[in-house]
N, C-alpha and C positions, 0 to 999 in steps of 0.2 A: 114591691112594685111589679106589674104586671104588663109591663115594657116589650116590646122587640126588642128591644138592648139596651141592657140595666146595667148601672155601675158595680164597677170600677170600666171603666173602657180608655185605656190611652187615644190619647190626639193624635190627629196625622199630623207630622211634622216636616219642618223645613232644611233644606242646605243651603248653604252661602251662596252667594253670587256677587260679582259686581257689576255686573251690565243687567238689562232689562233683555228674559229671552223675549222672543218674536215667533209668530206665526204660531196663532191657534189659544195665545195665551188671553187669559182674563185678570186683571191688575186690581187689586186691594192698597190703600194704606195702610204701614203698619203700623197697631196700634201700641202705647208702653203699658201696660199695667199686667193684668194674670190673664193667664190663659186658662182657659173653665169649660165643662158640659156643665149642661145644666139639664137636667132630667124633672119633666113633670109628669106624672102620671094620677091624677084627678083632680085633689089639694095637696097630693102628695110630692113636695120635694125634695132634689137631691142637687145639690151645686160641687163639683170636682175641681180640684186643681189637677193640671199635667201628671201629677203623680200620685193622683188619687186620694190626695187630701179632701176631707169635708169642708168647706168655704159658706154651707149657708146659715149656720148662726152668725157669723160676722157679718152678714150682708142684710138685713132682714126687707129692706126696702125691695132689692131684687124680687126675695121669694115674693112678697106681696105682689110684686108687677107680675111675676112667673103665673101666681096662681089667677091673678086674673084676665089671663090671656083667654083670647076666643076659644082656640083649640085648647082640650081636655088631656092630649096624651102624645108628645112629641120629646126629641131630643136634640139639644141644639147646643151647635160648639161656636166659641165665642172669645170674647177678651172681658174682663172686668176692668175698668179706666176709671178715674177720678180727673174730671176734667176742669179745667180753671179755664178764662177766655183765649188766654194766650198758651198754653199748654198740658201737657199730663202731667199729672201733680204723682210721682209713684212713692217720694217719702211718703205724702198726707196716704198714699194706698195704702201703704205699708203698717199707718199704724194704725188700722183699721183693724188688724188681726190682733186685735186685743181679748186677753181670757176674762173678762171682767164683765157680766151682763149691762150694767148701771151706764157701762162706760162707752159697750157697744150700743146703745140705745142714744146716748147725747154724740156719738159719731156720724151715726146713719141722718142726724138731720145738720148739723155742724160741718158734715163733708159728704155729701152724699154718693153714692158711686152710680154708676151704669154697666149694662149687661149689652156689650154691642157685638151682635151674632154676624158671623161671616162664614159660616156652612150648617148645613140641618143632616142631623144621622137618622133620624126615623121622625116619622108623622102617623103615627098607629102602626105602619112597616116599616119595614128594615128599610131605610133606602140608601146603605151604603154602597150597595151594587150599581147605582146611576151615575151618571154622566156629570159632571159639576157643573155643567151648563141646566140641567136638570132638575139638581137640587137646590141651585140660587133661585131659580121660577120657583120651587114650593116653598122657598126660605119666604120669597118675599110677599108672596102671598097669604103666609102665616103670620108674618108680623104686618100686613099690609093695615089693621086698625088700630095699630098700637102704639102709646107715645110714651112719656116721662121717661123711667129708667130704660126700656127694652129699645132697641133700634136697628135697622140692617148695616152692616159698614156700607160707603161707597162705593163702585165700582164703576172700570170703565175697562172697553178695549181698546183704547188709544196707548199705542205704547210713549205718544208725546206727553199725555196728559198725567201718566205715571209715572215718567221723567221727571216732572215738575214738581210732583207729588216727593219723589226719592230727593229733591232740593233741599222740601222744606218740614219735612218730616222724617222718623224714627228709620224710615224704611218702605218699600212696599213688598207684597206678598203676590208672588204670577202664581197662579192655577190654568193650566190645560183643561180648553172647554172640555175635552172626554176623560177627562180625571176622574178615578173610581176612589170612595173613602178608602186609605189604609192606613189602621190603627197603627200610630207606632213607626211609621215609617216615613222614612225622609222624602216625601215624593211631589211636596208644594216644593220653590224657589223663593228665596227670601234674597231680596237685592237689600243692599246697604251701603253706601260710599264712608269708604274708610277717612273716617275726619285725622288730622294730625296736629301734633303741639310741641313747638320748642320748650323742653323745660330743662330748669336748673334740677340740679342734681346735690342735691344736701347732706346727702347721709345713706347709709346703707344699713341692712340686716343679715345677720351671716343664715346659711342653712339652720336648721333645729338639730340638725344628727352629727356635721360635719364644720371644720373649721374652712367655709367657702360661703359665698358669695350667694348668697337665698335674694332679695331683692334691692331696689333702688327706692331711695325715697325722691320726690319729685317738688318740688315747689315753683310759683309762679309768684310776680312782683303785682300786690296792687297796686290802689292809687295814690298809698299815704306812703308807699317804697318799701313796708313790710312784705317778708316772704313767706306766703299760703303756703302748706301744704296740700298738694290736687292729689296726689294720688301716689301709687308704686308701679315698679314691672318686675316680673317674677318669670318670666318663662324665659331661660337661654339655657344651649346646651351644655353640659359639663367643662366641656375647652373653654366657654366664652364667659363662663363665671370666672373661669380662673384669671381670663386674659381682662376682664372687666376688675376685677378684683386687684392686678398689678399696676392696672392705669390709674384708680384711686388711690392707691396705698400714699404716694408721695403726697394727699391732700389730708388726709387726717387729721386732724384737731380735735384739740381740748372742745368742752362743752361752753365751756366761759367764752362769753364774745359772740358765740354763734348766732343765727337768728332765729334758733329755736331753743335755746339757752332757758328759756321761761315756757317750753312746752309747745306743741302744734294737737290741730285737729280736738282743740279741745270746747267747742260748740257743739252743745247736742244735735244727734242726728235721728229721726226715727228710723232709719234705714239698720241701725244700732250698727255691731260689726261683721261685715259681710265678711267671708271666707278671702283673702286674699286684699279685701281693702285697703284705705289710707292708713286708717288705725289712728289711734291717737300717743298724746305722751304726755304726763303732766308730771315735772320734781313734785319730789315729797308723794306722791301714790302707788309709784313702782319701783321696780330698780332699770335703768333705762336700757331698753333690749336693742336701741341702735346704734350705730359707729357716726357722729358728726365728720362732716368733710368740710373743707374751705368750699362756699359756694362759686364756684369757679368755670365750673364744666356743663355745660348744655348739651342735650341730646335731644334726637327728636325722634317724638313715641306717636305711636297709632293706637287712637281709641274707637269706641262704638257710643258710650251714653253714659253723659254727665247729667250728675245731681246737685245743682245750686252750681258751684266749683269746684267740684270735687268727680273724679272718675268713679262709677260706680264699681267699676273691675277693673282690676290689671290692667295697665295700658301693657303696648308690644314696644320692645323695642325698634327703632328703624336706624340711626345713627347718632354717632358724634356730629356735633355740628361745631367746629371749630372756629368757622366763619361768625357766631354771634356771639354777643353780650351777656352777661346775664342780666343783666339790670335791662335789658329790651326784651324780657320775656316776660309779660305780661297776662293778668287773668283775659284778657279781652280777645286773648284766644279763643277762649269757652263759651263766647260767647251765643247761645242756640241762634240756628236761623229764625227766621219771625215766621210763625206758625200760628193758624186759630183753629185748633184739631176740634174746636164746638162748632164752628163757624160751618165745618165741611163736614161734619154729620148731621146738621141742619140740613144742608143743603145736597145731603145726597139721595 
């Protein structure tokens, strides 16, 4: 490629926040699916993930839109989504990344994806050195003829209407109108409102190296009174395994009788097994790698993003809750707010 700026090039990235900053900012929805450059330089492309994975064989519908965009030679940082009417679909993303050509080819029309661009790093120059107030005027003027997969995210500077946005959606993204690109660095705000769930507490998993306290298994009641598995927490500090690990102990149980006695998390997922996940367990496939507890004890954990009913990550711990039931801790927690993330890149 014969680029101003050819891959690999890290994304600029974000830090947490939970308020909406003020004065001078520019407000994005956040979008769920990958974060991408997408590099065209003539018919020649190149699609990156955040860590410089290659992403456009699995996408081919993109590269076709990439390549017949107006402009011949630009670079543009973006999200890849798979959108359904009511939300991001990031299992169906997920198994998009399939090694199998036959297979990639019946996905790209069976679930199609989008390339929804929210800053431009070059358009024949370099233009990381501009203003982001700057580079959104050439973003939009570059996609301004272009439709099907390519799109520009929304944008507003109301910090009301971003509010409303951080309601009903993943998150939104503030950028400083004089924001200059930096690769790699945390220098966008990413707002998120910490969602919370009372959950029962079923089971635990000791460390891998040490006889202590590695995580909580979590489960939720649906509506037939059977207990889901949603998820785990794994992050506490050495004291609080241990002290976590003494509050259980008196609840221990045989497997017989439990309500996972016949296995949990055993519905395919194409998410497969994320690093830190629900996990699953089925008698007769493994030897069981966790400790049953009386379903007894509720805590309540902070998460960021569920998949169907199930936490995609580690939830956090936040407390005992002593004051609830378990049998009133319900999936209709997880329930997502009502979102049409089509609806609003239509309409942006």
């Amino acid at each position: 490629m014969a680029l101003a700026v050819r891959p690999p090039v890290p994304p600029m990235l974000a830090r947490l926040a939970r308020e909406v900053p003020r004065d001078g900012f520019l407000y994005e929805p956040k979008w769920d699916g990958f974060r991408a450059l997408a590099f065209r330089d003539g018919r020649e492309i190149d699609i990156r993930s955040r860590h410089g994975r290659p992403l456009a064989r699995y996408f081919p519908e993109l590269v076709e839109a990439l390549v017949a965009a107006r402009e011949e030679s630009f670079v543009l940082d973006g999200e890849i989504v798979l959108l359904q009417p009511d939300r991001s679909d990031f299992p169906a993303l997920m198994a998009r990344l399939h090694p199998t050509a036959s297979r990639v080819e019946r996905l790209r029309h069976e679930t199609p994806a989008s390339f929804v661009a929210f800053d431009v790093v070059a358009v024949a120059d370099d233009v990381r050195g501009q203003p982001f107030a700057t580079r959104r005027s050439l973003l939009e003027s570059l996609l301004a003829a272009e439709s099907g997969p390519l799109s520009v995210t929304p944008i507003t500077d109301d910090a009301e209407i971003a509010s409303a946005w951080l309601d009903r959606f993943e998150g939104i993204v503030a950028k400083h109108r004089d924001l200059v690109y930096q690769p790699g660095v945390r220098a966008m705000v990413k707002v998120k409102t910490e969602r919370t769930a009372d959950c029962v507490v079923a089971g635990f998993r000791w460390m891998a190296d040490r006889p202590l306290l590695g995580s909580l298994l979590l489960g939720l009641h649906d509506e037939a009174g059977g207990l889901r598995h949603v998820g785990v927490v794994t992050s506490f500090t050495q004291a609080r395994r241990q002290e976590v690990l003494d509050e259980l102990a008196p609840l221990v149980t045989e497997i017989e009788g439990h309500p996972w006695e016949h296995g949990f998390g055993l519905d395919p997922s194409p998410l497969g097994r994320l690093l830190g996940a629900a996990g699953r367990w089925a008698p007769g496939e493994m030897a069981r790698d966790w400790i049953p507890v009386r379903p007894e004890r509720v805590c309540e954990v902070a998460y960021d993003q569920i998949d169907g009913y199930r936490f995609r990550h580690p939830a956090r711990f936040r407390r005992w809750r002593p004051d609830r039931e378990p049998r009133s801790c319900a999936l209709d927690q997880l329930e997502p707010a009502p979102s049409q993330p089509r609806e609003l890149l239509d309409a942006g």
